[in-house]
C-alpha angles and dihedrals in degrees: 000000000000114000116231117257111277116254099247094066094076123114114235098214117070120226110215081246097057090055097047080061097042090055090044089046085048090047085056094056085049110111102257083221123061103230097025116142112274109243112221116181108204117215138166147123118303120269089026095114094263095147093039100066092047092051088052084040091045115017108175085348088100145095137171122256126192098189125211112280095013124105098199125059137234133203122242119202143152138228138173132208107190123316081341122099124200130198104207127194119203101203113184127265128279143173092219144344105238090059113126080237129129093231083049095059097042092055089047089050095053102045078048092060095228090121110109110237103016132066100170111211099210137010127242111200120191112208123191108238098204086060113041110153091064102038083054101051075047092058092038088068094043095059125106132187100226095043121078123218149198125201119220110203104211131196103024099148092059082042085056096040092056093052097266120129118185123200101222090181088061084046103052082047089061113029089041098218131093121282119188115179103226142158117224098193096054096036094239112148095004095117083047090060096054090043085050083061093080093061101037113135125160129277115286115237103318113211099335097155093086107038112194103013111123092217094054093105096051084058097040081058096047098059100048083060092052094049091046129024116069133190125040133266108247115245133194081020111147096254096053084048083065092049094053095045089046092057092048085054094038096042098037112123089230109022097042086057089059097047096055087043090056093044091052080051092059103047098054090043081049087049098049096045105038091038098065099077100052090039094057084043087054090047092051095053089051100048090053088049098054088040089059087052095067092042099056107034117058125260112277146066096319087059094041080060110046091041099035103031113027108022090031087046099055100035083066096056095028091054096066096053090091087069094039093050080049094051090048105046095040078060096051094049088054091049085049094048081059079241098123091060091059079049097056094041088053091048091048091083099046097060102036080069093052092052095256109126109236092250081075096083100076097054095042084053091051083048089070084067098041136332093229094064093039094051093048089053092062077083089096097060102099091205113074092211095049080051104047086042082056090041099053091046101037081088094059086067114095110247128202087258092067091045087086096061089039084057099060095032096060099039087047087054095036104032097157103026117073087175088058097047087048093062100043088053081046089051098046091057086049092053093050095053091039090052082049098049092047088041089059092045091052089041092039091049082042133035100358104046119182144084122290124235112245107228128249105219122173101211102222115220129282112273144178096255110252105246090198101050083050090048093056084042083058096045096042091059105035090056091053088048095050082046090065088041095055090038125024086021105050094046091062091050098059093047092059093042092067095037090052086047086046126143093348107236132218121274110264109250085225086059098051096050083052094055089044085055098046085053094058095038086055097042084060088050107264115129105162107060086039085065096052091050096054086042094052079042084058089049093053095051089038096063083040090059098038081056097052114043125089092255079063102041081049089049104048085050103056087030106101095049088067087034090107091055089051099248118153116213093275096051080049090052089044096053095041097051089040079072090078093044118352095206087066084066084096109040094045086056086055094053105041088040096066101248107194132241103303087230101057100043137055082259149277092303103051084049083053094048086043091051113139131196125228101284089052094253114127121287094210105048109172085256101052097037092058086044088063089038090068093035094065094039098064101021120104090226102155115091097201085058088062091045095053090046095059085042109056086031080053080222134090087206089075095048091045088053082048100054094035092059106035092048089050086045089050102058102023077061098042089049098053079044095057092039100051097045084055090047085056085050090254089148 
């Protein structure tokens, strides 16, 4: 692709011709449709608050595009101010766009117009206005002769605050486009900046003094800043002292390893403990849904279905959202802090040593969410074998699908200690990203030989993380998260649900007798032990049934391939169909184990912790249940993950390694894991 011509080379005097152009280029930016809804594509620097203004513009009027022929994503949205509608486009951030980089040509493909679906008709560029010179060389190559513009000055209130004061008004003079001060995490000046739309016009004229030297636009900032920004920024102030303390400490090569240990510590301690109430309330709901089922339809196959299958299914997958919004939200207030750059910094050198490049970190930290976008942003990483290195070990980090297995795992092995629980889902997530990491420096030494590229990261300033950009993180993945659990979830459900009812199997004679007994023992008042026996009745049909059905058939017939790991023919059916979605590992327990009616129980996942085998001794024995912990947690178990792999490898050899090893790694580990908890006497 051609680059654009550099900004230097313009010509600071306007032909008549050139402007004849100019005005018929402008006409074709005009919307075709009076009243159509004005397109703004919003670019800037990274760490300029970008993202932030189209969250407060947006809100939940937003969605993520990945447009034909890009390998990064942008973010589409709407707003209104007044009777005036806007279509806004959040492309993603970049030092410059005539950078070889895959953000740079995106944004140039969209000012150009060359992106399908959207043709924006004016550009809104967010500059940071604590650090000017840059953000303006930035603007300097953004800016294009037939697109108007408007320049939104964020973060003057932090530029206020630091003894910088900026003269919009000089700059508007200069730059000859629109430039409003606002704070986009307050709100101040936003409406301004809408309002600024409808005289937007392009740049004039950005550093033409020194046409073709490639620093003309360095000065051309410079002196901007000169001309309009007064006051000086304190330095050695106290405030900038602890700036200074917290990135040693940040930044340290031990100590900034202990404190983002200690970080990851706390937020699964804060999900366990601030996630019980909301998940009982979820439970309750459920179990009263699932209760008026039964109440409503009429007793048979149609009300097994919808209470068992569907309401029961999905119960068992919706009930752990509380954890994973947690998850999501306590993340986005770290990113927002500027902690997670120090992170990354910290982690740089790490895996530099283990063969991964710097710029790695990003998509094994996506990965945390969800492998598929993690692996498409390896996109970034220039060297095919440090990317195909990124992309074999992203899966090793523990996404949000796994969270919910890690969930009841942890609280089956840790019923009464929060504390205890915390740190083994603390310690699931370390052993995934230990396996990865040990995973790049075998396949680095091996098949992809070479040196890795260290990463060149700018820490933003230190900020009060923003409450209502976490809260639309949160929104935003919680809703794609309910999506799976009302389509790919719920389908499996469903599945299981009929294989599990299957072909329906006599009623056992032993459980009859018993339900003879428990008559006669009512009909001489006494209740109570009438009610063990149908229970232990129940107990009886319900293993028959588990034998007979297909789940079962399907079961007894992979079983002993997992035998050595201690897993019973359900947990065999459980873990197989997890391979197609992992959060369904839960749900499918609850189906093929029987759980009774929602309405009746304390809900789907008590019948999952009170799971028998055959032989009536529990399915989840502390030995077995740490076995398929580490299991899932180094297991590839998610059949999209491998799509996306040979897609974006452009080979099936490279899923088919992945699978292979992670899957021997899974259950060599699992294995050692069983039989060293039975050696300590863990039965």
């Amino acid at each position: 692709m051609t680059s654009p011509s550099p900004p230097t080379s313009r010509e600071a005097p306007a032909s008549p011709a050139d402007a004849a152009s100019r005005e018929r280029l402008l006409q074709v930016r005009t919307p075709p449709v009076p009243g159509a809804p004005v397109r703004l594509a919003m670019i800037g620097n990274p760490n300029t608050g970008k993202t932030t203004l189209f969250n407060r513009l947006c809100g939940v009027r937003a969605r993520t595009a990945n447009f034909p022929g890009s390998t990064v994503d942008a973010r589409l949205g709407t707003c209104r101010l007044g009777a005036r509608a806007f279509e806004l486009i959040d492309l993603p951030g970049s030092y410059g766009l005539d950078l070889d980089l895959p953000e740079s040509r995106l944004c140039r493909d969209c000012l150009a117009g060359r992106l399908e679906g959207f043709r924006p008709d004016a550009v809104l560029a967010v500059l940071d206005a604590t650090n000017l010179p840059r953000n303006l060389q930035f603007l300097a190559s953004a800016a294009r002769p037939d697109l108007p513009m408007v320049v939104a000055l964020n973060m003057i209130d932090v530029a206020a605050r630091r003894g910088l004061s900026i003269d919009a008004a000089k700059l508007e003079a200069r730059i000859g486009s629109p430039v409003v001060p606002i704070s986009a995490r307050s709100g101040e000046g936003v409406e301004s900046l809408l309002s600024a739309v409808d005289r937007a016009k392009p740049p004039e004229h950005p550093c033409p003094d020194q046409p073709g030297r490639s620093d003309a636009c360095a000065d051309w900032a410079s002196r901007m800043v000169a001309e309009s920004v007064g006051g000086t920024e304190s330095a050695g102030s106290p405030v900038d002292s602890v700036r200074d303390r917290l990135d040693r400490a940040f930044t340290h090569p031990i100590l900034g390893l202990l404190v983002f240990a200690a970080m990851m510590l706390g937020l699964f301690v804060a999900i366990f403990s601030l996630a019980s109430v909301p998940m009982d309330l979820i439970d309750l709901i459920f179990a009263e849904l699932g209760g008026l089922a039964r109440g409503v339809l009429p007793p048979g196959p149609i009300a097994d279905l919808v209470s068992d299958g569907v309401i029961g299914g999905i119960a068992g997958t919706v009930v752990f959202l509380p954890q994973i919004a947690l998850l999501f939200f306590l993340l986005s207030l770290l990113e927002d802090t500027g902690y997670l750059a120090r992170a990354a910094f910290v982690m740089d050198r790490l895996m530099c040593r283990v063969g991964l490049p710097g710029q790695a970190f990003i998509p094994l930290l996506s990965s945390h969410a969800c492998a598929l976008p993690g692996i498409m942003s390896t996109r970034l990483i220039p060297d095919r074998h440090d990317r195909l290195a990124t992309i074999l070990v992203a899966p090793f980090m523990s996404c949000s699908a796994r969270l919910p297995v890690y969930v009841l795992l942890t609280t089956l092995l840790f019923p009464h200690s929060p504390l205890a629980a915390g740190l083994a889902l603390a310690g699931c997530y370390l052993l995934g990203a230990v396996a990865g990491l040990s995973t790049a420096w075998l396949v680095r030494r091996t098949l992809l030989r070479g040196r890795s590229r260290p990463m060149v990261l700018e820490l933003p300033p230190y900020r009060l993380p923003s409450i209502r950009t976490a809260l639309l993180a949160t929104h935003d993945r919680s809703m794609v998260f309910l999506r799976n659990a009302g389509t790919v979830i719920l389908s499996i459900c469903v599945v299981m649900w009929w294989l599990s009812a299957y072909p329906v199997a006599a009623t056992p004679p032993e459980a009859e007798a018993l339900r003879g007994q428990a008559t006669a023992i009512e009909a001489s008042s006494s209740p109570e032990e009438a009610a063990l026996l149908l229970a232990e009745a129940e107990a009886i049909e319900q293993r028959a049934q588990q034998a007979q059905s297909f789940a079962g058939r399907l079961g007894r017939l992979m079983q002993p391939a997992f035998a050595p790991l201690g897993f019973d023919s359900n947990l065999t059916v459980a873990v197989l169909t997890s391979f197609l979605a992992r959060e369904v590992f839960v749900s499918t327990m609850g189906v093929l184990t029987g759980a009774e009616d929602p309405g009746e129980t304390e809900g789907v996942v008590d019948a999952v912790k009170q799971a028998t085998r055959a032989d009536g001794t529990p399915t989840f024995t502390p030995a077995t249940s740490t076995a398929l912990l580490v299991f899932f947690v180094l297991a590839m178990q998610c059949l999209p993950t491998l799509a996306v792999t040979r897609r974006e490898t452009g080979s099936w050899r490279w899923a088919g390694l992945q699978l292979a090893w992670m899957t021997t790694i899974a259950y060599a580990a699992a294995f050692i894991a069983r039989e060293a908890m039975l050696a300590a006497g863990w039965t």
